[in-house]
Rosetta silent file (secondary structure, phi, psi, omega in degrees, C-alpha in Angstrom):
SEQUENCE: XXXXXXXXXXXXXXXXXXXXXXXXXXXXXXXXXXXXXXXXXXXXXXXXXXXXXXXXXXXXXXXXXXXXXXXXXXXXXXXXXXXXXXXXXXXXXXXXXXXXXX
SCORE:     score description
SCORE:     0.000 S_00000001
   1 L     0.000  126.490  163.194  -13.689   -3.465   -9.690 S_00000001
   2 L   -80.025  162.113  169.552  -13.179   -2.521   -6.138 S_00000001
   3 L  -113.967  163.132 -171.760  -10.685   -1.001   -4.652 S_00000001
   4 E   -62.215  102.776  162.377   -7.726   -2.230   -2.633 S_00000001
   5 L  -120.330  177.384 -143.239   -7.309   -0.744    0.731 S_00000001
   6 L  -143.256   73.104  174.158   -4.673   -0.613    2.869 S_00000001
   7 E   -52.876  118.844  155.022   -4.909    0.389    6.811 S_00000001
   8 E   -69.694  102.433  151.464   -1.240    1.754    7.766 S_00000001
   9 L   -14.476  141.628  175.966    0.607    2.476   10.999 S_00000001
  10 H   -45.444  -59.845 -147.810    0.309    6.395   11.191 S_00000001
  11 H   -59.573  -19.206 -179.103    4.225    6.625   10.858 S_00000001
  12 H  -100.600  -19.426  165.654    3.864    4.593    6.963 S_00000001
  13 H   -72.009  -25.692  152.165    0.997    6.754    6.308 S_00000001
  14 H   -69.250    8.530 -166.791    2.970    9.696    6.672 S_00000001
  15 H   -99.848  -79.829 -150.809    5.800    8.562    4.736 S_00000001
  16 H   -62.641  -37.983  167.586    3.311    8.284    1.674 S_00000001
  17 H   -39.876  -37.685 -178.978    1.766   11.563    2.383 S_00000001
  18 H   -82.135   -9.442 -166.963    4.862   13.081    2.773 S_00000001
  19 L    50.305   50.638 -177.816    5.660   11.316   -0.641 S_00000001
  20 L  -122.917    2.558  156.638    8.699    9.858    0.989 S_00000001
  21 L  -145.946  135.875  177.115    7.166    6.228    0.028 S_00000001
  22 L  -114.184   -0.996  163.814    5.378    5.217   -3.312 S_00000001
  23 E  -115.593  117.510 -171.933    5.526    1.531   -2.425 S_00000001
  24 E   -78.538 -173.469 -172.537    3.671   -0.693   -0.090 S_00000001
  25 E  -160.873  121.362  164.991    4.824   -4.128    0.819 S_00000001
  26 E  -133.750  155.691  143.666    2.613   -7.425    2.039 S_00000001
  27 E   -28.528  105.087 -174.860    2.749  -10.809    2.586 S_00000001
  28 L   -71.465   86.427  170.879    2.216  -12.738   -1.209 S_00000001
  29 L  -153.388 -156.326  178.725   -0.646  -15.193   -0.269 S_00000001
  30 L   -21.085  -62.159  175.567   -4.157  -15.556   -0.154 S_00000001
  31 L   -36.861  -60.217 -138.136   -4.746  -11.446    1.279 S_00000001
  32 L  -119.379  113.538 -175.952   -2.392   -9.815   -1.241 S_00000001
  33 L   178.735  166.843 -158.448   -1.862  -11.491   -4.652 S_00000001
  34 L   -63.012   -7.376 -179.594   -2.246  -11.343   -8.316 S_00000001
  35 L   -80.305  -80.298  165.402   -5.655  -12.283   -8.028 S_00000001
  36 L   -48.197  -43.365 -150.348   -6.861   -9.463   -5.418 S_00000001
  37 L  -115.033  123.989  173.497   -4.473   -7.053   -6.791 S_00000001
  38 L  -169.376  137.057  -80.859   -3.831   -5.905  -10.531 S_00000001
  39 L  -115.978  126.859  172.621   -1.956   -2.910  -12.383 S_00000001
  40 L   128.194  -60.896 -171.016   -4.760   -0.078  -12.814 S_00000001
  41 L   -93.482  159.403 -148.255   -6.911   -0.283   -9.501 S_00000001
  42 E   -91.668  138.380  177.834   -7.155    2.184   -7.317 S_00000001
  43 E  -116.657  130.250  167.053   -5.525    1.858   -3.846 S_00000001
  44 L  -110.740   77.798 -148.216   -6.658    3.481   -0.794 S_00000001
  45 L   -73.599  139.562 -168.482   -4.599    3.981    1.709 S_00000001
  46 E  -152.968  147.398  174.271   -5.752    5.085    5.127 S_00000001
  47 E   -65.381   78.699 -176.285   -4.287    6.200    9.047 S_00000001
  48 L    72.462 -144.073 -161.132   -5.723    2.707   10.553 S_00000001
  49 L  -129.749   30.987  175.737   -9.248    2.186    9.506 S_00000001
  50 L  -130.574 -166.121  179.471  -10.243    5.639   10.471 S_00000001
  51 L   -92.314  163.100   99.783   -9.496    8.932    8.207 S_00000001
  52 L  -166.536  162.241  172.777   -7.576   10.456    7.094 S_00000001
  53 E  -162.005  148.473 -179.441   -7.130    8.742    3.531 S_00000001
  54 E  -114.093 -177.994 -167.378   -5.653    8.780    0.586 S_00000001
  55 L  -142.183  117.810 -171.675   -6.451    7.645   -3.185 S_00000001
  56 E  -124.479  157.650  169.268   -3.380    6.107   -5.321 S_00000001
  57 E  -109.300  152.818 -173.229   -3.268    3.763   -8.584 S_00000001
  58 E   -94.524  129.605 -119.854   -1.772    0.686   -8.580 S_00000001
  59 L  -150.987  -11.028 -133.794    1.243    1.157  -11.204 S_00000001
  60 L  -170.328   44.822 -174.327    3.318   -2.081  -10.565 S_00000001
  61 L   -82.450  150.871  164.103    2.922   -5.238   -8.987 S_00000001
  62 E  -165.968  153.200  158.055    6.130   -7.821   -8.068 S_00000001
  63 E   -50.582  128.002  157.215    7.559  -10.513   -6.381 S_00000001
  64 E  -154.486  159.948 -163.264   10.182  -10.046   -4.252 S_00000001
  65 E   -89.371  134.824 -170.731   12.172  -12.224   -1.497 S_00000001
  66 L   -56.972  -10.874 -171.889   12.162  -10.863    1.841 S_00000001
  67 L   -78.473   -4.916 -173.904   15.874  -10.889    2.107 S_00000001
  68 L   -86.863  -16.882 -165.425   15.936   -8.550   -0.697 S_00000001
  69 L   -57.097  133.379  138.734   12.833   -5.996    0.779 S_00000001
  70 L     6.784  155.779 -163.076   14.178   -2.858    2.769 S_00000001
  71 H   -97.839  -54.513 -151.066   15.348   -3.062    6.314 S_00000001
  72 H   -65.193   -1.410  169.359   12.512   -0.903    7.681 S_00000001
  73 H   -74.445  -64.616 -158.018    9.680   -3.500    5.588 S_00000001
  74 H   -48.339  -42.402 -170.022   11.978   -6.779    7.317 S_00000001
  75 H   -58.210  -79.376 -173.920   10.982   -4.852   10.833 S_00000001
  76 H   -16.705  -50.262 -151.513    7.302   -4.452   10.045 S_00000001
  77 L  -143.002   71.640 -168.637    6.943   -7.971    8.467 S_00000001
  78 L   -43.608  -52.089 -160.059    9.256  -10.081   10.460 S_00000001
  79 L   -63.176  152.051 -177.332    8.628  -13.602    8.503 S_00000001
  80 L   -97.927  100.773  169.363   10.686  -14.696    5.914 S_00000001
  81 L  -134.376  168.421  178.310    8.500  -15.081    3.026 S_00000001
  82 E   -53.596  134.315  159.273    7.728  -14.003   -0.375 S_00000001
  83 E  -120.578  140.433  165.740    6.084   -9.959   -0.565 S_00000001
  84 E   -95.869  140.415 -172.835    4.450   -8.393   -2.934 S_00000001
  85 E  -118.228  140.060 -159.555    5.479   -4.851   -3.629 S_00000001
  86 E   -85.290  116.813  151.215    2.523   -2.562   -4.478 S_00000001
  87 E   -92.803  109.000 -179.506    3.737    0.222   -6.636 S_00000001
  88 E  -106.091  156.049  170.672    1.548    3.218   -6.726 S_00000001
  89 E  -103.403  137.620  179.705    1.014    6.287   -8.401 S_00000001
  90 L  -138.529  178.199 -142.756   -0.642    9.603   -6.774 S_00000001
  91 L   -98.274  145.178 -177.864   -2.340   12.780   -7.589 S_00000001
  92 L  -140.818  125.403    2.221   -0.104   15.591   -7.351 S_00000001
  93 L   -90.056  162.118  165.556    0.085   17.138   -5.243 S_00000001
  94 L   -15.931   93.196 -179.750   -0.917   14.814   -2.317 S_00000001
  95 L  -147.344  163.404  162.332   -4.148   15.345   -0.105 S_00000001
  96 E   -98.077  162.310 -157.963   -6.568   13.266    1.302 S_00000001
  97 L  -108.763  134.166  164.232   -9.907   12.498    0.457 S_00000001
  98 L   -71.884  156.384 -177.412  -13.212   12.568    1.678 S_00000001
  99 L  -141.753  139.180 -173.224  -15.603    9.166    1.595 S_00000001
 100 L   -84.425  126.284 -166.462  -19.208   10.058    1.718 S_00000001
 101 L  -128.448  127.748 -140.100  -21.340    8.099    4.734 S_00000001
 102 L  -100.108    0.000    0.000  -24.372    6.448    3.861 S_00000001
């Protein structure tokens, strides 16, 4: 199984770092869906596609309608469509991880 990752805006990777967010939020389609995604696998979360990064379980998946998502998600992910919200679990306490370069 691979795992899911998930480049972030600095400002939402500190929020999970800071453990002031355990849940991500996407777009429910093709990308991000029940298919790609599933209760178990390991999420990796990273500052943009460079390091720093961190390593989470996926804990949770659901539907949910954007009018119901957080205000600061509706900014991020203006369209009104279904998202799925990623619940994860992390290692406590928090640090990031090294990945090994071939």
């Amino acid at each position: 199984m691979t795992n899911a990752f998930f480049p972030l805006k600095k400002e939402y990777f500190k929020m999970f770092m800071n453990g002031d967010k355990n849940i991500e939020y996407r777009y429910f389609g093709k990308r991000w869906n029940f298919k790609t995604l599933s209760v178990g696998k390991t999420a990796i979360l990273a500052n943009g596609y460079l390091f720093p990064r961190i390593e989470a379980k996926i804990v949770k998946l659901e539907i949910i309608k954007w009018n119901d998502a957080p205000s600061y998600v509706k900014l991020a992910l203006p369209i009104e469509v279904d998202l799925i919200a990623i619940h994860l679990e992390f290692k406590s306490p928090r640090s990031c991880i090294s990945v090994s370069t071939v």
